[in-house]
C-alpha positions as CSV (number, residue, x, y, z in Angstrom):
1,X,17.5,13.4,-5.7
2,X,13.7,13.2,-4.6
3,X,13.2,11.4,-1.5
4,X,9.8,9.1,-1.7
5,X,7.6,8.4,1.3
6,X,4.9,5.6,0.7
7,X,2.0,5.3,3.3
8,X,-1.3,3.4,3.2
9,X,-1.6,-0.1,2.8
10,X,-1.8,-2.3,5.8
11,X,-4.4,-5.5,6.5
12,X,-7.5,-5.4,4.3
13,X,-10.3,-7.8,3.6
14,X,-10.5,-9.5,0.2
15,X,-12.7,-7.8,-1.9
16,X,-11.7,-4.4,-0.2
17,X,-10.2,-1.2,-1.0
18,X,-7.4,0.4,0.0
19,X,-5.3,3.6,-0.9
20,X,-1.4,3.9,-1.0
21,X,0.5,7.5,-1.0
22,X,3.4,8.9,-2.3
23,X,4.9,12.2,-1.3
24,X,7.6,13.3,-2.4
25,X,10.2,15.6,-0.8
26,X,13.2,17.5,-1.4
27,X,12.0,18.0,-4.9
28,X,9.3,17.6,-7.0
29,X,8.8,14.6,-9.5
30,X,9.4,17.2,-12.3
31,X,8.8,15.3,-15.5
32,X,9.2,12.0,-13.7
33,X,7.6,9.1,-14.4
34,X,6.1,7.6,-11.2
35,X,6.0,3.7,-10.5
36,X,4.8,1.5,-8.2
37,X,5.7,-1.5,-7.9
38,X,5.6,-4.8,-5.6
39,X,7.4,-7.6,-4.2
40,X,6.1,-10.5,-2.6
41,X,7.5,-13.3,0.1
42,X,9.8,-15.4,-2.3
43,X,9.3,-13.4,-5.8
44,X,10.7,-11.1,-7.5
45,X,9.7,-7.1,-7.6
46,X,7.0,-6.4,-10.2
47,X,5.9,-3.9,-12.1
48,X,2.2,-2.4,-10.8
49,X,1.4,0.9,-12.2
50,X,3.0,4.2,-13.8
51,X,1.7,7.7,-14.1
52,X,3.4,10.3,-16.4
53,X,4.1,13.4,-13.8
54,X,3.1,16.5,-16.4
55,X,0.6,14.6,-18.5
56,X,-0.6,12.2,-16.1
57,X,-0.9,9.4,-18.7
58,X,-1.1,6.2,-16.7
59,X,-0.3,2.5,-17.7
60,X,-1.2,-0.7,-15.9
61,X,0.4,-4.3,-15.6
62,X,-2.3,-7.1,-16.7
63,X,-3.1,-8.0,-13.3
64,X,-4.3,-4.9,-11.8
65,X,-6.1,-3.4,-14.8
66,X,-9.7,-2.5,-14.1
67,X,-8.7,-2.8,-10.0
68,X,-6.2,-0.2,-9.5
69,X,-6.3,3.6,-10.0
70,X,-2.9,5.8,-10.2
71,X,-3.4,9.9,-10.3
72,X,-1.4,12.2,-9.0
73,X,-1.9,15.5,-7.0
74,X,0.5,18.0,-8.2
75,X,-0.3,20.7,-5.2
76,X,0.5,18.4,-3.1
77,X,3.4,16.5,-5.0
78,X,1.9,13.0,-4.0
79,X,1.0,10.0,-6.1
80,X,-2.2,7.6,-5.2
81,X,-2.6,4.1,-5.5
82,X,-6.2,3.2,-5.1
83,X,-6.5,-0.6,-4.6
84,X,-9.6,-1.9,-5.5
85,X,-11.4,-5.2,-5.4
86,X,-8.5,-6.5,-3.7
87,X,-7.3,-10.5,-4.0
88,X,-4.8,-12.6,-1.4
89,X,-2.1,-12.7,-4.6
90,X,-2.3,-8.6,-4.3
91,X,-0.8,-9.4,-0.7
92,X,3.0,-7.6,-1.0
93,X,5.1,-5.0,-0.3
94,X,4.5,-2.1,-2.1
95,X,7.6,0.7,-3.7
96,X,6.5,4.0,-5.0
97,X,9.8,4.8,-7.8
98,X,10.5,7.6,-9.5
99,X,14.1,8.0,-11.6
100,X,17.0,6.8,-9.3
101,X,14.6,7.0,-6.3
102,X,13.1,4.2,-4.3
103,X,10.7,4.6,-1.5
104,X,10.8,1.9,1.9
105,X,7.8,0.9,1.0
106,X,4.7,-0.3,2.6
107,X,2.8,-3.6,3.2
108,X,-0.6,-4.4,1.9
109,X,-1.8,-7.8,3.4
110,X,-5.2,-9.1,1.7
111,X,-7.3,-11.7,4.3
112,X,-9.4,-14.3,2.5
């Protein structure tokens, strides 16, 4: 089972950018498909963004479209999260996913 480790995030202006990571280890994602998604204070974990591991074909929830970028970097077996144009209801936890595998995730706090 590939073990996920997310890193990134942390406090960030509204309006600004900010880039998640996640490696994997122990394997590779193989023909995963990655996720992130997000949970904030008193709601329930949503679906962010997904990027098809061999084809990199990604797909975005509503919210995020036109904001947020997903790639991947095979050499170095990592999936990106670029966060851009950032609003206080983007303001959650973040979880990088792929098949049975969740990472700890990471906190992205947006200041108004």
């Amino acid at each position: 089972q590939v073990q996920l480790v997310e890193s990134g995030g942390g406090l960030v202006q509204a309006g600004g950018s900010t880039r998640l990571s996640c490696a994997a280890s122990g394997r590779t994602f193989g023909s995963s498909i990655v996720d992130w998604f997000r949970q904030a204070p008193g709601k329930e974990r949503e679906f962010v963004a997904s990027i098809t591991w061999n084809y990199g074909i990604p797909h975005y929830a509503d919210s995020v479209k036109d904001r947020f970028t997903i790639s991947r970097d095979a050499a170095k077996n990592t999936v990106y999260l670029q966060m851009n144009s950032l609003k206080f209801e983007d303001t959650a936890a973040y979880y990088c996913h792929a098949g049975k595998s969740w990472g700890q995730g990471t906190q992205v706090t947006v200041s108004s």
